[in-house]
N, C-alpha and C positions, 0 to 999 in steps of 0.2 A: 655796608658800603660807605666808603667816604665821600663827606658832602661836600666837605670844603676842603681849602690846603693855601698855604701862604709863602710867598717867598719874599727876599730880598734884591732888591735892583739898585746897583748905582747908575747912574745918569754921567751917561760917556760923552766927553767932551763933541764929539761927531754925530751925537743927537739934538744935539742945541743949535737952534736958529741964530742967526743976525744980532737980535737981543739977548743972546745967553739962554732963552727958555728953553724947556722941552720942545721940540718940533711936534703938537698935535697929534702928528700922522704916529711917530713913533708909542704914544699909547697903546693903540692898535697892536702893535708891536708885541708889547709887554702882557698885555690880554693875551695873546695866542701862547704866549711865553705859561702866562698862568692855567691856559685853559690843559696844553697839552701836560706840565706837567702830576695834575690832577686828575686826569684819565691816566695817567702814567700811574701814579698813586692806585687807582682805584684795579690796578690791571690790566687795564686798556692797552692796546697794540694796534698803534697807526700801520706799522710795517704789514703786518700780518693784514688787517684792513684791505691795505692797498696792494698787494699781492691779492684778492680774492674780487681787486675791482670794485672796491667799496671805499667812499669817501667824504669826508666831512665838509661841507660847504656852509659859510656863512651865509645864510639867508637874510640876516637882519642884524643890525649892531647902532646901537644908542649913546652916546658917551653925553654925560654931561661935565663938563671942564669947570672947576670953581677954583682953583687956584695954580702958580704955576709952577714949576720944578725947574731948578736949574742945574747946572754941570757940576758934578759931584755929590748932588743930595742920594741922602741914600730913602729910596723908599721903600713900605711894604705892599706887598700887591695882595689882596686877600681874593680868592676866586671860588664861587661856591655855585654849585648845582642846584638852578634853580626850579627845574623842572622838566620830565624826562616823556616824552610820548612815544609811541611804536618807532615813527620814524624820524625826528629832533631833541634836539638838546638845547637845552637855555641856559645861560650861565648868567650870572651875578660879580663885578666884580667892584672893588674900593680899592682906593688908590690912593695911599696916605704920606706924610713926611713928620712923624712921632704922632702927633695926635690930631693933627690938620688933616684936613680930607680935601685931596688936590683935584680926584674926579670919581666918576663913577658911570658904572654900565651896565649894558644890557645885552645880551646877544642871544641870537639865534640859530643854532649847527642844524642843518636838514644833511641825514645819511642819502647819499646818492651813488648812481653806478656810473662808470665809465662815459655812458651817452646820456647826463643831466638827471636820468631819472631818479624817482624817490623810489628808497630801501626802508625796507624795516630795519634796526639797527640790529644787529646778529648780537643777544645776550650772552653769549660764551666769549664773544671777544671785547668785551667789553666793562663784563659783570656788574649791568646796570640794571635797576628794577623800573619795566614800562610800564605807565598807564595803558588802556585799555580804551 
C-alpha cells in the first residue's frame, strides 16, 4: 500500500490575503487536495464511497503555520498515512517552499454514513490495512 504521495501547488493570486500571504484557511485546501489524491494513488474511490452512503468526515485537523507562502511560490505538499483504524484515517502532511517548511499537520478522517454515524471503513474500496 502506498503510504505517502507528493504533489506540487502554485499559490494563485486569489488565495492571497491583503498582505500578499497564503490565506491560512486555504492550507486546508491543499491538505484535502493532498489527502484525496493519495487515496486516489492507493485505489481509493470517493465516488464509489458515496454512492454506497459512506463518507469521509474530518474529525480533527492540527495545522502548525511556521512560515508564509506568497502568490506564485511553488510549493511541495508531502501527505502520508499516518495511521489507519477500523473506522479513521490520520494523515500527516509538510508543506515546503525548496527546503523551508511553511507548515505542518495533522488530521483526522472518521468513515461515516449518511446520518453522522461511525462506519467501519469497507477495505475493498479503499485497499487499506486496519488495525484491530
Amino acid at each position: 500500500m502506498i503510504q505517502q504521495h507528493t504533489i506540487t501547488i502554485r499559490v494563485r493570486y486569489s488565495e492571497t490575503d491583503a498582505m500578499g500571504f497564503l490565506h491560512h484557511s486555504n492550507y486546508l485546501s491543499y491538505f484535502e487536495v493532498g489527502r484525496t489524491e493519495l487515496f486516489r494513488e492507493q485505489g481509493g474511490n470517493y465516488r464509489r464511497m458515496e454512492e454506497l452512503g459512506l463518507f469521509f468526515v474530518v474529525a480533527r485537523i492540527e495545522v502548525k503555520y511556521r512560515r508564509p507562502a506568497r502568490y506564485d511560490d511553488v510549493l511541495t505538499l508531502q501527505t502520508s498515512i499516518a495511521r489507519v483504524t477500523p473506522a479513521k484515517l490520520e494523515h500527516d502532511y509538510r508543506l515546503t517552499r525548496g527546503d523551508e517548511v511553511l507548515a505542518e499537520a495533522h488530521s483526522v478522517l472518521a468513515c461515516v454514513n449518511r446520518s453522522g454515524e461511525l462506519q467501519r471503513i469497507p477495505e475493498d474500496l479503499v485497499g487499506l490495512t486496519s488495525e484491530s
